[in-house]
C-alpha positions in Angstrom: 0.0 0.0 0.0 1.3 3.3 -0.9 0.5 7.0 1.1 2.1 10.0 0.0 5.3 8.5 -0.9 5.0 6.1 1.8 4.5 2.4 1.0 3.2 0.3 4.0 4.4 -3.6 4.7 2.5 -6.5 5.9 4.1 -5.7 9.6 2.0 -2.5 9.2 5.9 -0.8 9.6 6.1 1.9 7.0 9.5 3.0 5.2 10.5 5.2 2.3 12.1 4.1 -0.6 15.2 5.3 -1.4 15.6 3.4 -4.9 14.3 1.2 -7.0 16.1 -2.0 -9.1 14.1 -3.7 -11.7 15.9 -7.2 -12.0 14.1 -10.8 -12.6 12.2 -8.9 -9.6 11.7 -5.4 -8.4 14.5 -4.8 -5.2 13.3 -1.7 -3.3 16.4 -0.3 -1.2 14.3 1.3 1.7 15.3 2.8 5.0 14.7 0.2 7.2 16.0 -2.7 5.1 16.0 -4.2 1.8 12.6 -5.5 0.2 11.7 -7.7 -2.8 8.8 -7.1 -4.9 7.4 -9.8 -7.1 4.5 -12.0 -7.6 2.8 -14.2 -4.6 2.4 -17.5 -7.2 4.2 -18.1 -10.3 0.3 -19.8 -11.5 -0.4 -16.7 -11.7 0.3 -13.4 -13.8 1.9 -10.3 -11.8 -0.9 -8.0 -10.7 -2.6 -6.3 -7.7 -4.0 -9.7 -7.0 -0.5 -11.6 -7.0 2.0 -9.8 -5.4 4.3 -9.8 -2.6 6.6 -8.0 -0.7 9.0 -9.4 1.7 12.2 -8.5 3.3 15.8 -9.4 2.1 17.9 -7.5 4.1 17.5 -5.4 7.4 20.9 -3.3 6.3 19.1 0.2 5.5 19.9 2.1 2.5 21.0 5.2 1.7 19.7 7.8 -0.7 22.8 7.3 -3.0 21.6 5.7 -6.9 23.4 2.3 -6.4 25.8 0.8 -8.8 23.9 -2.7 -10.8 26.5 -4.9 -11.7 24.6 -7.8 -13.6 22.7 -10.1 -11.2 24.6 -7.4 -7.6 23.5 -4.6 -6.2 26.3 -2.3 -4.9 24.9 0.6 -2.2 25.6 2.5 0.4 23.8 1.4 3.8 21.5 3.9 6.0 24.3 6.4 8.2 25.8 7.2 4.0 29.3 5.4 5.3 29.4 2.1 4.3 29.4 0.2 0.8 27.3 -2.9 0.2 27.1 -5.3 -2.4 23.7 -7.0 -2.5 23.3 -10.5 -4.1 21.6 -13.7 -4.5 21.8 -16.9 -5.4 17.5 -17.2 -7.1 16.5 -18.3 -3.3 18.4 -16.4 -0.7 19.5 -12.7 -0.8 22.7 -11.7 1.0 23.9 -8.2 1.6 27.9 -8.2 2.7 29.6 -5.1 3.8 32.2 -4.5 1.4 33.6 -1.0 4.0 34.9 -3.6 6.6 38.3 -3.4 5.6 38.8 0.5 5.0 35.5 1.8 7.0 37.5 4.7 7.7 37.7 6.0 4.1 33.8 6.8 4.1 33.6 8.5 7.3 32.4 11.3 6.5 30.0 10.1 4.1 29.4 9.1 0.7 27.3 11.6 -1.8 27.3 9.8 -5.3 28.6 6.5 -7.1 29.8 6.0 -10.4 31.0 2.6 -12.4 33.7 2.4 -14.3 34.2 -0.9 -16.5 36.9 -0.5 -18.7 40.1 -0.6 -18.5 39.9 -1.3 -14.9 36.8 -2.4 -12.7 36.0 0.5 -9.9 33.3 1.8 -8.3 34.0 5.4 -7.7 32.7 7.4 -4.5 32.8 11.2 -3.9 32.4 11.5 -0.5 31.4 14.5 1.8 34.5 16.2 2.7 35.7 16.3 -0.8 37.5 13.2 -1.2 37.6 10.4 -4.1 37.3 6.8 -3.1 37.2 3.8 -5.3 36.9 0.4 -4.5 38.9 -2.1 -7.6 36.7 -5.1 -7.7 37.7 -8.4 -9.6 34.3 -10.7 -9.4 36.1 -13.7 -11.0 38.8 -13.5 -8.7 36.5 -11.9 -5.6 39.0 -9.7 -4.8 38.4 -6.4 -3.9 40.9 -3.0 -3.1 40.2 0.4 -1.7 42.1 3.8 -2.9 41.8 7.2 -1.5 42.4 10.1 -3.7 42.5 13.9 -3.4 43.1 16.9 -5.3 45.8 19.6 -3.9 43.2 22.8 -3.7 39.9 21.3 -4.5 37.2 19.2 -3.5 35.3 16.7 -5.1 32.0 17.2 -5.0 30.5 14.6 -7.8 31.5 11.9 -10.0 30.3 10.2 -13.0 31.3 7.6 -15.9 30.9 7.8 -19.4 32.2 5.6 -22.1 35.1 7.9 -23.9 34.5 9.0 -28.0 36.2 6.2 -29.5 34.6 4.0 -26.5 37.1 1.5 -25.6 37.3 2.9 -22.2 35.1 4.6 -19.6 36.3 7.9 -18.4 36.1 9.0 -14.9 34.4 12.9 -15.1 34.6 14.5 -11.7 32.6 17.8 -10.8 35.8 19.8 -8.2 35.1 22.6 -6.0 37.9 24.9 -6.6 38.8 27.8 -4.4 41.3 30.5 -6.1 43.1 32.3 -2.8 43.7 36.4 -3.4 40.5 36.8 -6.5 37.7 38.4 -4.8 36.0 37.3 -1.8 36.2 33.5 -0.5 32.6 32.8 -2.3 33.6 34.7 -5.4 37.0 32.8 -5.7 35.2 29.5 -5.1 34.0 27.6 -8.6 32.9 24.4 -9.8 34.8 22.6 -12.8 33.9 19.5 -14.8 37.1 17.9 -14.6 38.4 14.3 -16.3 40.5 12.0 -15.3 
């Protein structure tokens, strides 16, 4: 049941959605957990008379758009600090937190994700206090490293991927708060630039 943005479970517990996945079913990152929606009997054909909605994960979720990486879901847990990957196996869901070995680097908070495929895998973070983060992820090999990155006189304050003109690699564009001492006043001197990597 839906009110005003609202959408109300079986436990009569309501939550907000945060975002919405459309995979073999529809996976609703919400604040209090993660939820599957998808029909009650597969006799059936999905309607208002065959559905159901059930819990897959208690982990809340950010705001942040997550990352879909074939069958995973990679997002940032409620509190904006800590990265997830969500996944399952067509029976069980499992949510790991992928932050447990460099927790510290999202601290402050993370504000946007970006994937880049080509010519290495990341996920790419901007966090709050101006920072880059990526997390290098092999799935074959499931091996996973973080990096930290910063810019000497600017913060980041976006991030995005796009595949480059010729389009055998994605390039990493970054939106960086600049601040140029002795022009003007402080908020004057202060821009934004579009910025690749």
């Amino acid at each position: 049941i839906v009110e005003n943005g609202w959408w109300r479970l079986r436990t009569r517990q309501k939550t907000a959605d945060e975002w919405l996945v459309a995979m073999d079913s529809l996976v609703i990152g919400g604040r209090t957990g993660i939820f599957e929606c998808r029909e009650d009997t597969k006799a059936e054909v999905f309607g208002p008379g065959n559905v159901t909605i059930r819990q897959v994960s208690t982990y809340g979720s950010h705001s942040v758009e997550p990352v879909v990486l074939d069958s995973e879901i990679f997002y940032i847990a409620r509190g904006g600090k800590r990265l997830h990957r969500l996944a399952t196996d067509g029976t069980s869901w499992s949510s790991v937190d992928l932050s447990v070995l460099a927790d510290h680097l999202g601290a402050s908070g993370i504000c946007e994700m970006a994937w880049q495929n080509e010519p290495w895998k990341v996920i790419w973070m901007a966090t709050r206090d101006g920072r880059l983060i990526g997390m290098t992820w092999n799935r074959e090999q499931d091996v996973w490293g973080w990096h930290a990155h910063e810019s000497q006189g600017g913060k980041f304050r976006g991030v995005a991927c796009l595949p480059s003109p010729n389009g055998d690699i994605d390039d990493v564009w970054l939106a960086t708060n600049r601040n140029f001492q002795g022009v003007g006043t402080p908020q004057e001197s202060a821009a934004i630039f579009v910025e690749r990597i």
